[in-house]
Structures are given as C-alpha cells and as structure tokens.
C-alpha positions as CSV (number, residue, x, y, z in Angstrom):
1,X,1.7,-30.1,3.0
2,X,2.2,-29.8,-0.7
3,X,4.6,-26.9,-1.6
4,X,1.8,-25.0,-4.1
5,X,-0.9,-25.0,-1.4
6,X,1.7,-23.7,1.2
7,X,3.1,-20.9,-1.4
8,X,-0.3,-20.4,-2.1
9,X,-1.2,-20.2,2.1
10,X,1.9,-18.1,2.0
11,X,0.6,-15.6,-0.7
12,X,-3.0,-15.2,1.0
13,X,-1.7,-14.7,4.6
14,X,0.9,-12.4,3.6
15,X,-1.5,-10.1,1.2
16,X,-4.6,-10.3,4.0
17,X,-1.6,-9.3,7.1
18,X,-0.1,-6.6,4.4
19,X,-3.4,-5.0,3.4
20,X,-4.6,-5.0,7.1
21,X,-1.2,-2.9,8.5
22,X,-1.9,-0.7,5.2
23,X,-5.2,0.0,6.3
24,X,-4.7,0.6,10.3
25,X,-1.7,2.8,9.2
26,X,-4.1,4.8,6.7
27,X,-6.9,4.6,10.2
28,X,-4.2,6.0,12.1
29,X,-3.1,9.1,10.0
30,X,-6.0,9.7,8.7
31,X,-8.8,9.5,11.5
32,X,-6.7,9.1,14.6
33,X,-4.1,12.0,14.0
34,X,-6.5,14.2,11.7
35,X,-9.7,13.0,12.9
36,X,-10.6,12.4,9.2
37,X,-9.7,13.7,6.2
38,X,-12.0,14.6,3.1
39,X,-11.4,16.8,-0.1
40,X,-14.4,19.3,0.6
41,X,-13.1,19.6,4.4
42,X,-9.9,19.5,5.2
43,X,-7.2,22.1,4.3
44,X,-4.6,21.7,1.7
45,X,-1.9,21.6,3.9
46,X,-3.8,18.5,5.5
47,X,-4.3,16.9,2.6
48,X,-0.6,16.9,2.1
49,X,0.7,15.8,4.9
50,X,-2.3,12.7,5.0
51,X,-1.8,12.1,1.6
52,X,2.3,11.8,2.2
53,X,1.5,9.4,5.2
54,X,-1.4,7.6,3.4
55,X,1.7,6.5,0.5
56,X,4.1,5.7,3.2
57,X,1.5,3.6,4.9
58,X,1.2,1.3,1.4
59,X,5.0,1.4,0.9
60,X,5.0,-0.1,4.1
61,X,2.1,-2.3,3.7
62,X,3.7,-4.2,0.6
63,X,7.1,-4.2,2.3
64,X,5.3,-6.3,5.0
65,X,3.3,-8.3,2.7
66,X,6.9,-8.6,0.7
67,X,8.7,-9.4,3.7
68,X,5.9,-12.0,5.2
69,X,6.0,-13.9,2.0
70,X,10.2,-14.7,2.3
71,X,10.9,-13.1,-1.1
72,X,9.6,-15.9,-3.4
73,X,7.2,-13.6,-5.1
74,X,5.2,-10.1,-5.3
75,X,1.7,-11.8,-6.2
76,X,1.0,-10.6,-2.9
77,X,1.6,-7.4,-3.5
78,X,-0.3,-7.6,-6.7
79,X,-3.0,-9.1,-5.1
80,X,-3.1,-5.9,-2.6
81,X,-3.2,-3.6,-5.9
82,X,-6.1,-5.8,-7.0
83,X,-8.1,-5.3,-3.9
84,X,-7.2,-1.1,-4.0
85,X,-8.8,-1.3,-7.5
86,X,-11.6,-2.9,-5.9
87,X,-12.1,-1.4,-2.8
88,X,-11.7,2.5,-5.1
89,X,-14.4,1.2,-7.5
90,X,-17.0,0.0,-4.7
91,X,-16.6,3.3,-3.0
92,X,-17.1,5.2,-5.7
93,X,-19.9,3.4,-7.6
94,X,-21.8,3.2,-3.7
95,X,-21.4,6.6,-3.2
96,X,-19.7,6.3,0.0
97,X,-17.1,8.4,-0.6
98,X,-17.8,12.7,-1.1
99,X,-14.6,13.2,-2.6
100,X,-14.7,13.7,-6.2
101,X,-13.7,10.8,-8.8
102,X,-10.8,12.2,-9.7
103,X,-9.3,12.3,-5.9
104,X,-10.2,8.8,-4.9
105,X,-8.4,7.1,-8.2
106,X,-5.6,9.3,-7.3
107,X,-5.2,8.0,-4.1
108,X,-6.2,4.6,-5.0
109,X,-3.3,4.9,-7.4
110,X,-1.0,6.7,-4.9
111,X,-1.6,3.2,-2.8
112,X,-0.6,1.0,-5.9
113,X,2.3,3.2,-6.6
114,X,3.3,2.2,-2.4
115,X,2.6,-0.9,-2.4
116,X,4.9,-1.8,-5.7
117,X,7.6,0.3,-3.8
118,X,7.2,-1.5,-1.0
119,X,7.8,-4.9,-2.0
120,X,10.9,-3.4,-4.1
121,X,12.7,-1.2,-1.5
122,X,14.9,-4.3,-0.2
123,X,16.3,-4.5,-3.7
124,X,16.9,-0.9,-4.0
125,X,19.6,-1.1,-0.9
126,X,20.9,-4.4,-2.3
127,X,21.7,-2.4,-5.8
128,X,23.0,0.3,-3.8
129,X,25.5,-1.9,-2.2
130,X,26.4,-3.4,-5.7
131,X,27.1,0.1,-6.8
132,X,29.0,1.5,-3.9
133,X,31.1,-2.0,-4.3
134,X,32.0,-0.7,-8.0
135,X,32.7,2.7,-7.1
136,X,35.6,1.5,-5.2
C-alpha cells in the first residue's frame, strides 16, 4: 500500500475511533449518569461536574485519536476540532440545541481545548522527565 494512502487510512481511522470514544464518554456522563444535562434544567452544581467530565472525555478522546495514529501527527486531532466546529454550528443554526449560543460555543470550545490536550499529554510527562533529569 502506498505510505500516503496508509498515513492518510491512519489519520481517518484514528479521528473517526477518537471522536466516537469522545462522544460515548460525553453519552455516558451526560445522559447515563445525569440523565441529560441542559442550561435551562439542570443545576449549577451539575453543570459543573458534566461540564468537568465532558473536557476530560475530549482530553481523552484526542489522547486516543493521538495514540491510534503512532505519533506521526495531530491532523487527527485537528480533524476532531474541525468536526466540533461543525457539529456546534449545525446544532445551533437547526435549533436542536435550547441552550443559549453562548453555552454551546463554550463547550464546543471546552472540547477543542481537550482534544489539543489530549494529543499533547504524552509529551508533557516526557518534558517532565527531562526536567526531573536536570534537577539532579
């Protein structure tokens, strides 16, 4: 196979297989632990908490995307922060969503935020090493 169609294989696998765990780990918080979550509903203090496990589900979204893709690159990741921008814009400009503008592009920008941390968080302990090494 030639090597840009498999990195390119590679790339869409690893973005469709990140963006999907994103998502059921968003399901789960979100509808299976608070049975749904919405601005005009749901307490602050649930907000909070879902909104805390919503980022952790896209740090740990790209850091699968990240790690399916064997380090050679974070278009995957950038691909999943293309299809938040997306998926934000066709929710709001549909109507499917009765939280206010303002909410959905922060979360939609809470998930970017994630998913750039999560394709990142492998070289955070690798500089971590390199500095405990120096401070010895």
């Amino acid at each position: 196979m030639n090597t840009h169609l498999k990195n390119i294989a590679i790339i869409l696998i690893s973005t469709v297989i990140g963006y999907a765990s994103m998502g059921l780990f968003i399901t789960a918080i979100q509808e299976w632990i608070f049975n749904g979550v919405s601005y005009h509903k749901s307490s602050l203090t649930v907000l909070a908490i879902a909104g805390l496990g919503t980022f952790l589900s896209a740090v740990a979204g790209g850091w699968i995307a990240f790690k399916i893709n064997s380090y050679r690159s974070k278009f995957s990741n950038y691909a999943m922060c293309i299809l938040v921008i997306l998926e934000t814009t066709w929710l709001i400009n549909t109507h499917r969503s009765d939280n206010p503008i303002w909410f959905e592009v922060a979360a939609a920008t809470s998930l970017i935020v994630g998913i750039l941390l999560g394709c990142n968080i492998d070289f955070f302990k690798k500089d971590r090493k390199s500095f405990s090494a120096f401070a010895s």
